[in-house]
KEBA-741416 format. One record per residue: residue number from 1; residue in three letters; chain; x, y, z of N, C-alpha, C in turn. Coordinates in nm, 4 decimals. Layout:
! residues N
{NUM ALA A {X Y Z} {X Y Z} {X Y Z}} ...
This chain:
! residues 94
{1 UNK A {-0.1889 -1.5638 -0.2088} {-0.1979 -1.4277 -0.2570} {-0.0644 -1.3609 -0.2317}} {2 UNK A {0.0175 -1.2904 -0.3669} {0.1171 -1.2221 -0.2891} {0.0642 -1.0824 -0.2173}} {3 UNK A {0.2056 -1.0144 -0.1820} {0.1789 -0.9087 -0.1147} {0.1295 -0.8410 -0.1482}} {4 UNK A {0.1811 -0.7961 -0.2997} {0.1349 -0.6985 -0.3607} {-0.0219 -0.6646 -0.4252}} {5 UNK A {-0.1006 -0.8310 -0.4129} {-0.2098 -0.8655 -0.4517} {-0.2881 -0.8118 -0.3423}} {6 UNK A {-0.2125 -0.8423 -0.2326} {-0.3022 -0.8058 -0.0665} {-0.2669 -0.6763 -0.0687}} {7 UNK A {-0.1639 -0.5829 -0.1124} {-0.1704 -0.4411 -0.0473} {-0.2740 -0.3652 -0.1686}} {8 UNK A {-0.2957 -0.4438 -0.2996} {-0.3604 -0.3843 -0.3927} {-0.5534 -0.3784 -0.3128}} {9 UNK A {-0.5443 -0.5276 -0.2882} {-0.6806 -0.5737 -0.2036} {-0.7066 -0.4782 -0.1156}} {10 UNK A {-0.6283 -0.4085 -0.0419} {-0.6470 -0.3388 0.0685} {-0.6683 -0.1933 0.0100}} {11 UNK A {-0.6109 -0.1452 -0.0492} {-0.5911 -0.0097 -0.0674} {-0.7083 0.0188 -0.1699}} {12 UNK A {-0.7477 -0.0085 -0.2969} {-0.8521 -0.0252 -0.4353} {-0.9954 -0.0973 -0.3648}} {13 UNK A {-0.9719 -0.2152 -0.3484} {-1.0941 -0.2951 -0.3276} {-1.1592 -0.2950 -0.2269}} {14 UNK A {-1.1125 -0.2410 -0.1332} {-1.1926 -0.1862 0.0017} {-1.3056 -0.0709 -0.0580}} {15 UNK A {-1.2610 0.0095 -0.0948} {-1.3745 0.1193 -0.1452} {-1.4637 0.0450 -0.3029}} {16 UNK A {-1.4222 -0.0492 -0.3557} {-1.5083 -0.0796 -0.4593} {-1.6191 -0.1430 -0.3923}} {17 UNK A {-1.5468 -0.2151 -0.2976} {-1.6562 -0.2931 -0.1742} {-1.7588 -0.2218 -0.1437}} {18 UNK A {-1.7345 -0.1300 -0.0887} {-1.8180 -0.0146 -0.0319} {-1.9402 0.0729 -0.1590}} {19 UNK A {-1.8597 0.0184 -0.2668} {-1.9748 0.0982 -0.3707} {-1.8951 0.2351 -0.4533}} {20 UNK A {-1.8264 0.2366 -0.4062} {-1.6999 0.3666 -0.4867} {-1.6568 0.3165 -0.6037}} {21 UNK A {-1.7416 0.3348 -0.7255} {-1.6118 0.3159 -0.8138} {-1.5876 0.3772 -0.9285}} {22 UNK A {-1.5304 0.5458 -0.8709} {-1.5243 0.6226 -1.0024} {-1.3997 0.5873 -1.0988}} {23 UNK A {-1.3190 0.5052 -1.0256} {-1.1838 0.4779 -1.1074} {-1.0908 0.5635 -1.0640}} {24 UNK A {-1.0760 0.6699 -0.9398} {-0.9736 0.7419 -0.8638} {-0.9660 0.7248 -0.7143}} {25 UNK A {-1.0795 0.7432 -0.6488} {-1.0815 0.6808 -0.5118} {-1.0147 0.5320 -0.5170}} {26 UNK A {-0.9120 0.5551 -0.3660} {-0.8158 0.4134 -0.3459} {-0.6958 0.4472 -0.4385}} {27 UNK A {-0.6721 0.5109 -0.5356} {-0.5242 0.5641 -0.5626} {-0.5225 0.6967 -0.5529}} {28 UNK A {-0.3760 0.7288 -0.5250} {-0.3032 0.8393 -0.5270} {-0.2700 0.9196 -0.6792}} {29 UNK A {-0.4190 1.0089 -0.7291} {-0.3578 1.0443 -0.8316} {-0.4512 1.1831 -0.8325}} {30 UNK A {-0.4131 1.3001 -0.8765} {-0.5225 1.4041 -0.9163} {-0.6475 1.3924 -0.9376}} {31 UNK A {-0.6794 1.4183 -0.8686} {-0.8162 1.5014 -0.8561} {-0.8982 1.3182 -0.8044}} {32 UNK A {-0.8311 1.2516 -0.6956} {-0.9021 1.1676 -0.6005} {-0.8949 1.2568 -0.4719}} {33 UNK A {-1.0119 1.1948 -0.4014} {-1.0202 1.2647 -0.2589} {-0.8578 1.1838 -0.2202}} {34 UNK A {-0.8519 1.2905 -0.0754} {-0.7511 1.3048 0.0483} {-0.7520 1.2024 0.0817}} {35 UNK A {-0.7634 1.0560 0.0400} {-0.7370 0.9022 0.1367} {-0.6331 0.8469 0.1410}} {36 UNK A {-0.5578 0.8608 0.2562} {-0.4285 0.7759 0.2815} {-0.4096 0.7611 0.3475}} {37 UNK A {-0.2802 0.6385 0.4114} {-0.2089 0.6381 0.5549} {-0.0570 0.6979 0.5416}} {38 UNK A {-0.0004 0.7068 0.6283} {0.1275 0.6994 0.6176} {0.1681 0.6164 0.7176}} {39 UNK A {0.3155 0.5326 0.6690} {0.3483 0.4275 0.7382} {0.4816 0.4251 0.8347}} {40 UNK A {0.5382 0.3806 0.8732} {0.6350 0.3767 0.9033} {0.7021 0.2329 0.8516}} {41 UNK A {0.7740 0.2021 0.8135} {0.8009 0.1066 0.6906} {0.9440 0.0853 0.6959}} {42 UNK A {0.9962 0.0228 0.7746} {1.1909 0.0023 0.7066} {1.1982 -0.1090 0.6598}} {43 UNK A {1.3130 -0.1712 0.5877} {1.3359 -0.3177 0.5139} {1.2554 -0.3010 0.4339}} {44 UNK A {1.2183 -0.2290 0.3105} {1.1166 -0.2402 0.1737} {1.2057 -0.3297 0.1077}} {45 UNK A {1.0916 -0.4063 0.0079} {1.1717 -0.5217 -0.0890} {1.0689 -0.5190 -0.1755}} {46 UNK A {1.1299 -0.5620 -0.2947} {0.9842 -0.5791 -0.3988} {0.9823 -0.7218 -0.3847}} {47 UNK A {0.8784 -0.8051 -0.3592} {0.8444 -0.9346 -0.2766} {0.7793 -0.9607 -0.4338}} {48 UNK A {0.8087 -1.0933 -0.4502} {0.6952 -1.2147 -0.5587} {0.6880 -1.3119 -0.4307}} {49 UNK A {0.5480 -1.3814 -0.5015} {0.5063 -1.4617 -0.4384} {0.5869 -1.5995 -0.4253}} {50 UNK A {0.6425 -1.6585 -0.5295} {0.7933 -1.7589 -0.5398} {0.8364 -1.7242 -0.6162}} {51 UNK A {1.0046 -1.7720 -0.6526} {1.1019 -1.7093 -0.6639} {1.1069 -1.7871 -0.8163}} {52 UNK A {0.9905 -1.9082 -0.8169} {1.0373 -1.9693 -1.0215} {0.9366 -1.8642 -1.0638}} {53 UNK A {0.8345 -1.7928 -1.0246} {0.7135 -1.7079 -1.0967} {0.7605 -1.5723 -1.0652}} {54 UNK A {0.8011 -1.4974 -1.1321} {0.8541 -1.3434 -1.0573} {0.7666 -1.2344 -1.1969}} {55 UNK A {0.6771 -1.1734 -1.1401} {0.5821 -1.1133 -1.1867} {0.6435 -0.9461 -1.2082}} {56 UNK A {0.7375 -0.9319 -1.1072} {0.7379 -0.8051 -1.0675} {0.9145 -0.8024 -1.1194}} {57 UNK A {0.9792 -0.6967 -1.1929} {1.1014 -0.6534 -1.2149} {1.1485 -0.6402 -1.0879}} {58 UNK A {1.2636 -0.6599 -1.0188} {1.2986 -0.6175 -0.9546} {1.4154 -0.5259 -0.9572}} {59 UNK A {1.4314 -0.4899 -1.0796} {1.5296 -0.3644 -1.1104} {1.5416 -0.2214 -1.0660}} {60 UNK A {1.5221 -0.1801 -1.0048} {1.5050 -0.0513 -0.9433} {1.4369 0.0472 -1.0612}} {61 UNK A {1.5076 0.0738 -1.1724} {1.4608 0.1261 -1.3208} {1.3131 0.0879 -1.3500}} {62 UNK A {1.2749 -0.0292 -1.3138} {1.1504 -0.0597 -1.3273} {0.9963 -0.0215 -1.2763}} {63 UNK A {1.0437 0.0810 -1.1354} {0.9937 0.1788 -1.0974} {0.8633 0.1387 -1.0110}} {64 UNK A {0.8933 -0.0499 -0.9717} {0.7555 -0.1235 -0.8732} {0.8002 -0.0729 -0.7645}} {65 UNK A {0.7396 -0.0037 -0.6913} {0.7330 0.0429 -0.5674} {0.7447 -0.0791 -0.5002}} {66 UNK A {0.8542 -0.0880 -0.4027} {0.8786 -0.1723 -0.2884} {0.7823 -0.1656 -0.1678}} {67 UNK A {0.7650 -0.2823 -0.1399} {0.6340 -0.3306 -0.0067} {0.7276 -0.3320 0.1236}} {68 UNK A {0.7050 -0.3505 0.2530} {0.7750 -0.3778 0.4020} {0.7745 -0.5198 0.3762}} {69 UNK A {0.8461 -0.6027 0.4521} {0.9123 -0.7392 0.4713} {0.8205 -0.7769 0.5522}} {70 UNK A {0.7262 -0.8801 0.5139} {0.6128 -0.9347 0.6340} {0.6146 -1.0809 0.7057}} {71 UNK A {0.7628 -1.1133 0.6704} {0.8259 -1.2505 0.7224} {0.7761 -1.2419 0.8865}} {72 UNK A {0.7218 -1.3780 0.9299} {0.7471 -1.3169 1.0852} {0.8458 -1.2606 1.1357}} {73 UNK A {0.9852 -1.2985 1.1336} {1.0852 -1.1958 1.2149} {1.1087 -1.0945 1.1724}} {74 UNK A {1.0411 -1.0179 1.0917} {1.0199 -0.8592 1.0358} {1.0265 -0.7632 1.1306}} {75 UNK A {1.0487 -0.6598 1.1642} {0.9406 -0.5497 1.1850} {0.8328 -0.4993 1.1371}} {76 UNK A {0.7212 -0.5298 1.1639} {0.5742 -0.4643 1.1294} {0.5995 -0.3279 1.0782}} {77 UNK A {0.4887 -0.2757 0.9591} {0.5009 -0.1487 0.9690} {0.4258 -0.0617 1.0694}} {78 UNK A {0.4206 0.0185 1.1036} {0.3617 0.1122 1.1989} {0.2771 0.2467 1.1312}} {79 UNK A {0.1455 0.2443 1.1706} {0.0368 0.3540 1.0930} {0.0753 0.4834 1.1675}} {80 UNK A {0.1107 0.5997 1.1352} {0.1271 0.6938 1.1966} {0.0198 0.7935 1.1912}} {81 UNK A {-0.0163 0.7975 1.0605} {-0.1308 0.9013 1.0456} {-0.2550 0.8289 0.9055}} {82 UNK A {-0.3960 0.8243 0.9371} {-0.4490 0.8464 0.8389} {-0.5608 0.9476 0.8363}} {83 UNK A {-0.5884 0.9803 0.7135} {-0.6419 1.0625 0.6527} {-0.7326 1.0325 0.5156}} {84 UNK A {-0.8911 1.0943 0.5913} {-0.9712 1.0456 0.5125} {-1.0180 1.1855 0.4461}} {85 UNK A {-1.0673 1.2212 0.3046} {-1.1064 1.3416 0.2789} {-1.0221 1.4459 0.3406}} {86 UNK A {-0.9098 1.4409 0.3822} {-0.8714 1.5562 0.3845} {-0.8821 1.5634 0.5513}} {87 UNK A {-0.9743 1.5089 0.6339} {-0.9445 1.5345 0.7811} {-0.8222 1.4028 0.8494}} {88 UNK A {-0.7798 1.4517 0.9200} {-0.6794 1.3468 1.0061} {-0.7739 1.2768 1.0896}} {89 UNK A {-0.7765 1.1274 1.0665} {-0.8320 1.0416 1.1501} {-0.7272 0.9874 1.2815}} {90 UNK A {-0.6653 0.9780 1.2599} {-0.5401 0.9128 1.3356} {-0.4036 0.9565 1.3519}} {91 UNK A {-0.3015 1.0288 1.4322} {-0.2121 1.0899 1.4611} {-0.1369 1.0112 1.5141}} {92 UNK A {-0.0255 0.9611 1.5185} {0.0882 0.9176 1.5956} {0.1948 0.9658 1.5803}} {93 UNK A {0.1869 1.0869 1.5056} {0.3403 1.1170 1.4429} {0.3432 1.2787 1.5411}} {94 UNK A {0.4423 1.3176 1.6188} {0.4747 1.3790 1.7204} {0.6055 1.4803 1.6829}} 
């Protein structure tokens, strides 16, 4: 699975799981509820899964939002805050 398959898995299909599926909950767009994290994230790259199959432009113009580097010798990203409906579940940001 690439990354982008797993951050899609994570973010969309978690709530379809659950039974949500008006077609706005799990993205960021008008008039979805307040659900998000924020990350702490350095080294973004737009990642394919191998380098003969490249699914994703990597042109900047092309406008694919870049993922964090999840190589083991990475830095992890770090959750600072999420937010469900609009209340703060989780705070780390100071």
């Amino acid at each position: 699975m690439s990354p982008r398959a797993a951050f899609t898995a994570h973010t969309r299909a978690g709530h379809r799981a659950a039974g949500v599926n008006d077609g706005v909950t799990g993205s960021l767009v008008p008039g979805a509820p307040a659900h998000y994290a924020i990350w702490d994230a350095t080294d973004l790259v737009v990642a394919t899964p191998d380098s003969r199959v490249q699914r994703w432009s990597t042109d900047p113009r092309a406008g694919v939002p870049p993922l964090p580097r999840l190589e083991p010798d990475a830095t992890l990203p770090r959750c600072l805050r999420t937010v469900r409906a609009g209340a703060v579940l989780h705070d780390a940001i100071t």
